[in-house]
Each structure stands twice: as C-alpha cells, then as structure tokens.
N, C-alpha and C positions, 0 to 999 in steps of 0.2 A: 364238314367234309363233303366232298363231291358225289353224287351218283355213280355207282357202278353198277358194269353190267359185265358178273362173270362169265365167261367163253368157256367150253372145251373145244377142243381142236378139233383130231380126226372124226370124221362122219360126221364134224358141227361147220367147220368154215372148212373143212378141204375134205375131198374123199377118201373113204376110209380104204388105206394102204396098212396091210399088215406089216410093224415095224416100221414104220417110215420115216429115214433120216438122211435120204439122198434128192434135194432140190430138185431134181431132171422129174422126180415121181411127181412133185408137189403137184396138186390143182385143185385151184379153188374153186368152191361149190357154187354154181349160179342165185343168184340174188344175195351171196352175201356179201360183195362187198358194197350195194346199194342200201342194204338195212343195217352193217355198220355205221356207214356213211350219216346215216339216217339218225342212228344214238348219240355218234360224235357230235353232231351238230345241234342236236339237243342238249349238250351240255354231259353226257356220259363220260365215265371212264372205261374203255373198254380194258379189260383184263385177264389173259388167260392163265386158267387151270388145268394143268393137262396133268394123267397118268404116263409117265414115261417106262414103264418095265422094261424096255429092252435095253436097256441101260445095266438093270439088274442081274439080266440075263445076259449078258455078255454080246447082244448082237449090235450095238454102238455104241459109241461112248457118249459121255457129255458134252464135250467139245461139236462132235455131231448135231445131238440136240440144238444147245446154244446154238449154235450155225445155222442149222433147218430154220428154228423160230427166227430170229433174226432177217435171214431171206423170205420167211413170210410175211415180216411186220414189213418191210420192206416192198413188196407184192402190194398189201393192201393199202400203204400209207399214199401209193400212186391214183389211188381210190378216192382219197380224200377220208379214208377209214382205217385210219393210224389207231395200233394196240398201243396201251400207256404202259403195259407193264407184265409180264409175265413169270408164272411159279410152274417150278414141276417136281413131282415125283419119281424118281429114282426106283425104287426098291418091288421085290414080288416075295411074297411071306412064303413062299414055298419054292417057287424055282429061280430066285436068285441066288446070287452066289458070292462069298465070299462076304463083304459089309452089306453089300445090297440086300440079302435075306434075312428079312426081318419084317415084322407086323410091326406097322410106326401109325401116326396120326397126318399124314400126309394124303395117304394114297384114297383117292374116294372110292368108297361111299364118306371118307370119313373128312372132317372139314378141315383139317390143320392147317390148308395153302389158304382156305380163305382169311384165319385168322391172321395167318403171315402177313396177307395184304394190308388185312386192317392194320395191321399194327404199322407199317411202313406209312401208312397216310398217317396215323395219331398226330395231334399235337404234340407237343413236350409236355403240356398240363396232364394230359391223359396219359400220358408213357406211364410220369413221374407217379400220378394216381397207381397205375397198376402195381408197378416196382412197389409202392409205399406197404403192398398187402402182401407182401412175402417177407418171409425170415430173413435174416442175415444170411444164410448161406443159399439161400437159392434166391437171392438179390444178389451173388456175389457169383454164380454159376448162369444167371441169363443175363448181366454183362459181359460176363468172356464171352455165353454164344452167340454177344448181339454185335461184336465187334464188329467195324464191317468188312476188316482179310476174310470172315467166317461166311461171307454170302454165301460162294459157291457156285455164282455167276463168271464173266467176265467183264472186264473196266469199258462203258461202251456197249455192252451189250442190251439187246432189251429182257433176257431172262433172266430174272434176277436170281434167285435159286429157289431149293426147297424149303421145308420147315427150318426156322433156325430157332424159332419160342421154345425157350423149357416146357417141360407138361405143366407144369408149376405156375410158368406165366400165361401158359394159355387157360388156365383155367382162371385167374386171375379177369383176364378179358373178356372170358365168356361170361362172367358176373358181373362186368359192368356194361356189355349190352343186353342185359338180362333189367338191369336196374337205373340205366342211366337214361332219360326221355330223348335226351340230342342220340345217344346211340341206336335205341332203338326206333327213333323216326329217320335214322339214316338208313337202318336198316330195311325198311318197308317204301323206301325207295329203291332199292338195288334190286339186280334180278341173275338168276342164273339160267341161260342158254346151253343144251345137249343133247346127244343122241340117245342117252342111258339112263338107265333107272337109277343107276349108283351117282349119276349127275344130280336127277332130282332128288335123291336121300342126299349127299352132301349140301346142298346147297339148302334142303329144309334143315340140318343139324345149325348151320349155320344163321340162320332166321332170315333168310331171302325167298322170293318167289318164285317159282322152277318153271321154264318152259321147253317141254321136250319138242324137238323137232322131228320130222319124217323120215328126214335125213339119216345118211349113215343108218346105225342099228334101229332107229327111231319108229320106223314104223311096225317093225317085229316085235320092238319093246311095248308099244302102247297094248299091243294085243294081251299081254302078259300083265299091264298095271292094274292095281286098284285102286277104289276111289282116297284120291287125294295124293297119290304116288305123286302129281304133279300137279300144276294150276293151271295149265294151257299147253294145248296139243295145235301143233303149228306144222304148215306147210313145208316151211321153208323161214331163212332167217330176216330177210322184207315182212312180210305176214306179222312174225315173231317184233319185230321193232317197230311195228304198226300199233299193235297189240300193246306192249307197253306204252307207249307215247299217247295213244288213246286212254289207256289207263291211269299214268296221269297229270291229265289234262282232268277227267276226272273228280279226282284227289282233290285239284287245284282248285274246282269249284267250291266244293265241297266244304276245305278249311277258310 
C-alpha cells in the first residue's frame, strides 16, 4: 500500500474560517501548497480528514462541503499538490440536529475516517481476510454498508464520504494492523498533519505519527499539550514535509 499522509483542512492547508463552505472565503495557507507538493512527489498519498459539523448543524449542506473540497483539490492540484482522496464527518453529539446528532466514530478525536481510508486502499485479499472474522450477520450488514450507492459522496467528486465500516468491521481492521507486519510497517510510514490536539489523539488511535502545526489553532494548542500529545511541533506545512521526508530517508538507512 502507498504512504499516506493524513491532512485536516481548516487552520492546516487554509485559514481557519468559522463554518467555511463558500469558495470566495477559501485561502490557502503560505507554504502549503510547496510542502504538499513536496510529499506528492515523494511518492505520498495526500488524504483529507476533515470534521464537517456544520453540516450537522444546519449552516450547510453536503452538497456545499463536497463543492468547497472539490475547489480546493482543485486550488492545490494547480500546485502540483493534488489531494487523492478525501473523508468527512457530518455529525455534532450535542448540537446537531435531526440524523446528524449523534456520538459516531467518525468525528476526531476519534479515527473511524482513517479506517474508512484504509479500507478503500485494502486489497481484495485483506477485504476478504477482514469480512472472514465476522458472523453471518454482520458480514451480511457491512456489504449492504459497503455497497458503493452507500458512499455519500458524489460520482467525480474527490470527497468520498463519511464512515461507511460497521463498528463490527472496524474493529475487525483495527486487529489486523494491530497483527499483521505489511500493516503495521505501512502504518509507521503514514503520518498525520493538524492544528488540534484532537488531530494528534486521532491519528495516534489510529497508529500514525502526528505533526501539529502553528497554524490555525496550533500554536494555542501546543501551549495546552503534554508530553507525547504529538511527535513534532512544526512551523508551518514545508517545515512539516521537510520533517518527514528527512525522517524517512532515515528509516531507509537504517533497514
């Protein structure tokens, strides 16, 4: 499987805009589209995981979302720092409203969107492995969810959607990068990029490297972390793909 490097969005590649789902807002934050540029061509997958709550909250819709990212990836791919793929979360456990309220395993801190990733890269051998460890009936309930009318996205679009794993089958996956060597040295190659503390706990839930940026909330957030909240405290997102790509080269000695 390919190198990823998970993104958040606001306050990580654009300024953070409360709510932001009107393109005229959009702008992207200086050095990021040279240290995307910089992972792409390293061989990365760039990937975002964004919290979308206003979605939940009624002040956009999805269609919005999808649109914004979309004219983003679109922004940065003029870069030479094309996203491959994008997840997001929908919902606020307390002030959304109607389906949107609700505690799910999407929204970070917690890692459901990265799972969603991995499982969209898997082989068929690893699908078929995970599917093998569940019951008949919830091997019969995460193919209906994994149909793919069930994204959530649009045909064409680059965000794909939110969780669509049963808990059932995500817990399935998280046992086989727990135990499998190809998964977890895929895993200690990937890395997660953000402004938040709840970037860096999702993306350790999920067994990646966390680098918080200045950026956006980032510099108020470092004030606030404790040791190991994150693995590296970065300028800016250059710095930040400097920072990996030196790390490893590293690695590369090394094995």
């Amino acid at each position: 499987m390919e190198k990823v490097v998970f993104l958040d969005r606001d306050g990580t590649i654009n300024e953070e805009v409360n709510y932001l789902h009107k393109r005229e807002d959009l702008r992207i934050l200086p050095a990021v589209t040279e240290g995307l540029r910089l992972l792409s061509e390293a061989g990365f997958l760039l990937i975002l995981i964004t919290n979308q709550a206003g979605i939940g909250r009624g002040y956009y819709s999805v269609r919005d979302c999808i649109e914004l990212n979309d004219f983003l990836a679109a922004e940065l791919q003029k870069g030479s720092a094309g996203l491959s793929a994008g997840y997001y979360c929908p919902h606020h456990p307390t002030h959304g409203i109607g389906e949107w309220k609700r505690a799910c395993l999407c929204r970070k801190p917690e890692a459901g969107l990265f799972y969603q990733a991995e499982w969209d890269m898997l082989s068929e051998k690893l699908r078929e492995d995970c599917l093998f460890g569940l019951s008949e009936r919830e091997r019969e309930e995460a193919e209906r969810e994994l149909l793919p009318d069930k994204g959530g996205g649009e045909s064409g679009s680059l965000l794909q959607s939110g969780l669509r794993l049963p808990e059932a089958l995500l817990s399935e996956l998280k046992k086989r990068n727990e135990t499998l060597s190809e998964l977890r040295s895929w895993l200690s190659h990937c890395y997660m990029i953000g402004d938040k503390l709840i970037d860096m706990e999702a993306g350790h839930r999920f067994g990646v490297c966390g680098i918080l940026l200045s950026t956006g909330y980032g510099a108020e957030e470092e004030k606030k972390a404790k040791p190991g909240d994150y693995d590296y405290f970065s300028k800016d997102m250059k710095e930040a793909a400097e920072w990996i790509l030196k790390r490893e080269r590293r690695d590369s000695l090394r094995s």
